[in-house]
C-alpha positions in Angstrom: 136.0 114.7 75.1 137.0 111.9 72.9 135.4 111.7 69.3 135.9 109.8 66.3 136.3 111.6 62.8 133.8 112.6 60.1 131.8 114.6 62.6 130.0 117.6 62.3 129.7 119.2 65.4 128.0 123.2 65.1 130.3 125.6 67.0 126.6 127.0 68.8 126.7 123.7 70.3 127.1 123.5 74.3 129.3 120.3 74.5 129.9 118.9 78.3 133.4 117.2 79.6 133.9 113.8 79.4 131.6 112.9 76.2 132.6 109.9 73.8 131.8 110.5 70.5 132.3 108.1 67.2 132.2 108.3 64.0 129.7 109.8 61.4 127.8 111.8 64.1 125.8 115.2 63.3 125.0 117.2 66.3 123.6 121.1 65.6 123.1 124.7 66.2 121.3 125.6 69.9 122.2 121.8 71.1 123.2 121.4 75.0 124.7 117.9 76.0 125.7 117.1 79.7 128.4 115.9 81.3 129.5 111.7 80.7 127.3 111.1 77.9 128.2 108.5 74.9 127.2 109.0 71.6 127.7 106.2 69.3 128.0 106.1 65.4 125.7 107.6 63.0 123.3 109.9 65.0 121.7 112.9 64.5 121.1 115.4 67.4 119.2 118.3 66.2 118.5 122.4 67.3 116.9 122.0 70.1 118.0 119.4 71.8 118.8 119.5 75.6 120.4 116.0 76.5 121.2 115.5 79.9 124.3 113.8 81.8 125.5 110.1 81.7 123.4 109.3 78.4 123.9 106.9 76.1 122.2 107.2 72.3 123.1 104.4 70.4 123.7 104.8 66.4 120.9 105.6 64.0 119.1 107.3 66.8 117.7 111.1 66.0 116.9 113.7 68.7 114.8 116.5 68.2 114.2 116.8 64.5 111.0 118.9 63.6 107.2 117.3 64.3 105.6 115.2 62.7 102.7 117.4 62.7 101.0 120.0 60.0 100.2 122.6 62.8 103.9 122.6 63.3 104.7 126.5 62.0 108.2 126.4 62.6 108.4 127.7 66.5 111.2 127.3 68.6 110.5 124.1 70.6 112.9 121.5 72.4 113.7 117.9 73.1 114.8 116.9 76.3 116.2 113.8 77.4 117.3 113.1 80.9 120.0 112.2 82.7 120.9 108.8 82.1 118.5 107.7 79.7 119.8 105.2 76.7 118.3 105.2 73.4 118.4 102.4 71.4 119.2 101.8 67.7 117.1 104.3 65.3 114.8 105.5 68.1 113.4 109.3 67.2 112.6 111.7 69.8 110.7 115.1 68.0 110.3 118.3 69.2 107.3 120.1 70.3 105.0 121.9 68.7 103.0 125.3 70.1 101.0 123.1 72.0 103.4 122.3 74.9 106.8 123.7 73.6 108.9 120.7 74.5 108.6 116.9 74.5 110.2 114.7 77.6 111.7 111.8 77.9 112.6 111.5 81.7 115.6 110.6 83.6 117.2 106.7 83.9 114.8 105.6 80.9 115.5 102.7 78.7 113.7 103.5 75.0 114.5 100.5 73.0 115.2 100.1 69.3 113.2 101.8 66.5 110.6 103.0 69.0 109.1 107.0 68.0 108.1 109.5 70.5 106.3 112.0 69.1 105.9 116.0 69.7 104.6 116.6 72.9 105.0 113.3 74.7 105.6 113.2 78.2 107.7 110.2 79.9 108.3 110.5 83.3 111.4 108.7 85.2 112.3 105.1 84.9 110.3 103.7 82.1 110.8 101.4 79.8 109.6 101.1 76.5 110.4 98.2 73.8 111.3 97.8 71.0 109.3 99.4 67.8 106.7 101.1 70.1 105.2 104.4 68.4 103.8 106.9 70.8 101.7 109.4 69.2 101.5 113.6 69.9 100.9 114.6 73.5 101.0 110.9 74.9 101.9 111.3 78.7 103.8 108.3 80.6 104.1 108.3 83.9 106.9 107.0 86.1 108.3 103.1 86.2 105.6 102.0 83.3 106.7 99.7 81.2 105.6 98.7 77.9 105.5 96.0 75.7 107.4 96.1 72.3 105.7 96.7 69.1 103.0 98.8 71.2 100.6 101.4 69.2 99.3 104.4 71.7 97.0 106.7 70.4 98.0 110.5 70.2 96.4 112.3 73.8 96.3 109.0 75.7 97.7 108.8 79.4 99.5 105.7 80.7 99.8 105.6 84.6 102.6 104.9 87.4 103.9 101.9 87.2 101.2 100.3 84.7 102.7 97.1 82.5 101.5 97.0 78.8 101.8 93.8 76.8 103.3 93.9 73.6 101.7 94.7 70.0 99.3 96.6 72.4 96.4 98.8 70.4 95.9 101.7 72.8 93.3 104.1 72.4 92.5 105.0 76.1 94.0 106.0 79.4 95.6 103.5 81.6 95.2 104.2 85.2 98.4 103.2 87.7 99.9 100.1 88.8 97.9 97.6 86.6 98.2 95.1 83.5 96.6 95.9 80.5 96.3 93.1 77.6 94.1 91.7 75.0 92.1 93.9 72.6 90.4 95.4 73.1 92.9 96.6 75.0 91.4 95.7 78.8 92.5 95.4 82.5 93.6 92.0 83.5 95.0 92.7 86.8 97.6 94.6 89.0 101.0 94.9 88.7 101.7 93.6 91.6 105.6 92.6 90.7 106.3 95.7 89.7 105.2 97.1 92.7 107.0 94.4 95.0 110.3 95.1 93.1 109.7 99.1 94.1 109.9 98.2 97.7 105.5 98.6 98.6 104.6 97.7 101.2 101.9 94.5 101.4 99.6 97.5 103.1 99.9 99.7 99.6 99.5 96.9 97.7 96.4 95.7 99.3 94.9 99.6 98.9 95.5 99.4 95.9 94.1 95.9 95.1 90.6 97.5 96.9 90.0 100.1 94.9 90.2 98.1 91.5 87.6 95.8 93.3 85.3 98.5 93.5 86.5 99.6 89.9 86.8 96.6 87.8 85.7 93.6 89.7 81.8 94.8 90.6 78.9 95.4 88.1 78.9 99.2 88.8 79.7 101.5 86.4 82.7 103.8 86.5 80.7 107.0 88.4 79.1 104.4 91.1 82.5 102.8 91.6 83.9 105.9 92.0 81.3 106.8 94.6 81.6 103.9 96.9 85.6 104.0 96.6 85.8 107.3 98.0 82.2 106.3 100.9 84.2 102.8 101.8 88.1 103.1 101.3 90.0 105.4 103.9 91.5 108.5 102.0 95.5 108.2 101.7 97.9 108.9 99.1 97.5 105.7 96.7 93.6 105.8 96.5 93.8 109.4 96.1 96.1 109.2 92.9 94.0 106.3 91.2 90.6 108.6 92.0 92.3 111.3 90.6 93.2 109.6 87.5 90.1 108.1 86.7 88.5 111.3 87.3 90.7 113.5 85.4 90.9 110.8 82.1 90.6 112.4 79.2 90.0 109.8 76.8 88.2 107.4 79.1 89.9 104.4 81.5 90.2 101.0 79.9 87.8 98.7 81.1 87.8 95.1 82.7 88.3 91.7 80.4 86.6 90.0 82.9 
């Protein structure tokens, strides 16, 4: 480990090999950092923290201070960052609260500058999220979204695989996979479809999934009746299955159509 001076590093620490650290850095009691990580100037990891391998945390960043939350009653939760994830200038990753214990941010993310993620967020692998975003409690974010800087998501809200939100985005309901959301209200205005192409799916997937929006966003039927014909008219399989399911399981209702 190489490390600059002027830090304060708690002996209860769990410290992996190969770590650069700079200068001016605060990292506490019941922290565990992986192996190859780089830790620039000026940040503040602390208790709780789990911080995978190969991650990068760039200065003014801090991990797992306490929620943001009055319910918080000062229970032992975690912050996890995965393996190689880089934070950005002054991003803040809180713990948990009682609701979920933990809060996630997944493995080979990229959480730009000055962006929050509050207690109980879940980001899955992959994601990207610019710069000044602020995700509320509980917000889940599913694998290879990406979204816009200066985005507002409202605490509870789901955003799906893959989905691309336009920045200075208000969002205050769920976002199912693999499409664009824009305007404001904030509104479906299409599929993903580069996203998707740059995965590696297959024209097939891609046209699955194109059908079931159809049925969900391009017809006068309302969500239930969509849902209905989507399941009477489109051959079950993996993709139509997940959007269904999504839709179905919403908790703070699907965005609708701007068209």
């Amino acid at each position: 480990m190489t490390q600059g001076s002027l830090n304060v590093i708690s002996p209860g620490a769990q410290i992996g090999s190969n770590l650069q650290i700079g200068n001016f850095n605060t990292i506490g009691d019941d922290v565990v950092i992986g192996d190859n990580c780089v830790i620039h100037n000026n940040v503040t990891i602390f208790p709780g923290s789990r911080i995978g391998s190969g991650v990068t945390i760039f200065p003014g960043a801090v991990v797992g201070a306490v929620p943001q939350d009055l319910k918080f009653k000062g229970e032992m939760t975690t912050a996890h960052i995965g393996n190689g994830t880089v934070l950005r200038e002054c991003t803040t990753v809180n713990r948990g609260t009682a609701s979920k214990g933990k809060t996630v941010v997944g493995e080979n993310c990229l959480i730009m500058a000055y962006t929050h993620v509050a207690h109980d967020c879940t980001i899955g692998n992959r994601v990207i999220i610019s710069n000044c975003t602020q995700l509320a409690g509980e917000v889940v974010v599913d694998d290879f979204a990406v979204i816009g800087g200066g985005s507002l998501v409202h605490q509870f809200c789901h955003l799906g695989k893959g989905i691309m939100l336009q920045g200075g985005a208000l969002v205050n309901k769920d976002i199912p996979p693999y499409v664009k959301a824009a305007r404001e209200p904030i509104s479906f205005v299409g599929l993903n479809t580069v996203g998707m192409s740059r995965r590696g799916m297959s024209r097939e997937e891609i046209d699955i999934i194109h059908e079931v929006y159809k049925y969900l966003y391009m017809s006068d039927l309302n969500v239930s009746n969509a849902l209905k014909l989507i399941e009477e008219r489109i051959a079950p399989c993996v993709l139509r299955d997940e959007i269904v399911d999504f839709v179905v399981n919403s908790g703070r209702g699907v965005i609708r159509s701007a068209f």
